[in-house]
C-alpha positions in Angstrom: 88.5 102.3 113.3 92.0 102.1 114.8 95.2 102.1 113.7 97.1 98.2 112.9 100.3 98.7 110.8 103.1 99.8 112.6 105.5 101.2 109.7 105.3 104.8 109.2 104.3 107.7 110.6 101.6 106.3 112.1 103.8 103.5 114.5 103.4 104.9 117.7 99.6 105.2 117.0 99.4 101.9 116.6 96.1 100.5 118.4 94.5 103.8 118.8 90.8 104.1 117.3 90.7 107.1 115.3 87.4 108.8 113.7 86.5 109.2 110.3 86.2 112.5 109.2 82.3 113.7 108.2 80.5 114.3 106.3 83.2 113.1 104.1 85.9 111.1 104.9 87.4 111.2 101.8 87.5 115.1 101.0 90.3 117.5 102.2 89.7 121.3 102.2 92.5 121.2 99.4 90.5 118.7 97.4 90.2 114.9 97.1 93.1 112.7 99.1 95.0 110.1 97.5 93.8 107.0 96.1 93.4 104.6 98.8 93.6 106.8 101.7 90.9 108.1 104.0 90.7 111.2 106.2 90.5 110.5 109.8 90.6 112.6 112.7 92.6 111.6 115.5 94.2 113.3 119.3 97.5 114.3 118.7 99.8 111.8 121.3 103.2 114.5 121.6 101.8 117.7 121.7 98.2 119.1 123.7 97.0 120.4 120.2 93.5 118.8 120.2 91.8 117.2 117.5 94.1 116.7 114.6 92.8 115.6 111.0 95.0 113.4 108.4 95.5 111.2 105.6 96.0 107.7 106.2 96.4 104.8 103.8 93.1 102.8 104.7 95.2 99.6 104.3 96.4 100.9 108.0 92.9 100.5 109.6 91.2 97.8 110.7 87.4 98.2 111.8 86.8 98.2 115.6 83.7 96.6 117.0 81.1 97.8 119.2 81.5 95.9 122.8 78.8 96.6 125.0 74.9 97.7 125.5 73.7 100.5 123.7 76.5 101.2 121.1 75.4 102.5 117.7 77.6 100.3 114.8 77.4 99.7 111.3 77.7 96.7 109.0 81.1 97.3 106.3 80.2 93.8 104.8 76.8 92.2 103.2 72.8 93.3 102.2 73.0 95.8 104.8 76.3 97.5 104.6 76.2 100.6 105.7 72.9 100.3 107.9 73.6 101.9 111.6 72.1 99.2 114.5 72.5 99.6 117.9 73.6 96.7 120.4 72.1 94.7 122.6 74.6 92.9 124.0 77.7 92.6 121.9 81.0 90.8 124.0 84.6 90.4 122.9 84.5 86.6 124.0 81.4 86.1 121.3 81.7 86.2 117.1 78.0 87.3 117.0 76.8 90.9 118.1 72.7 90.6 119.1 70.7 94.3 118.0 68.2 95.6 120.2 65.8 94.4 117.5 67.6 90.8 118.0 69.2 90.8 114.5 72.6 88.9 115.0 75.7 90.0 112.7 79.4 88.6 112.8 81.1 90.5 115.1 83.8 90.5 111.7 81.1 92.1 109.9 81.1 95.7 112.2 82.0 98.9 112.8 81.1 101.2 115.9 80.3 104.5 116.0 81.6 107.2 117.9 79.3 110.2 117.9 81.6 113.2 119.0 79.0 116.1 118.9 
């Protein structure tokens, strides 16, 4: 995901792909966040603190596709939302993204993912 609305808090992160937190990205230690906000994990851009984890109105994020050969993405729209593929060739200049499988999906249509392990 990364970060498209400039108001805020979250203005000079604007661009910046930020992670989801798992295994649930919309559960706090304290309990459940807000309706229509979504827990995400992010580097912290003023201060070397590491990792930091927040809050964000998801109305703020905008879904980030895979570019690339061999990224794992997901689908956030359709039959198969949710499904993880991996890419076979997937470029910025084309709306279709081509699995290794040779399944095509609208480039719209995905997600990447970052595996930070």
């Amino acid at each position: 995901m990364r970060i498209a609305n400039p108001s805020s808090d979250w203005g000079s992160y604007l661009n910046q792909i930020v992670d989801t937190v798992a295994p649930d990205p919309f559960l706090l230690e304290k309990g459940s966040v807000k309706n229509g906000e979504i827990l995400i994990r992010y580097s912290s851009r003023t201060k070397n603190k590491g990792m930091k984890e927040d809050p964000i109105p998801i109305k703020y994020l905008l879904p980030e596709p895979p570019t690339g050969k061999n990224k794992k993405f997901t689908l956030i729209r359709g039959d198969l939302v949710g499904t993880i593929h991996t890419t076979m060739t997937a470029r910025k200049d084309q709306e279709d993204i081509t699995t290794m499988e040779g399944k095509k999906f609208a480039r719209a249509d995905t997600c990447m993912i970052i595996n930070r392990t």
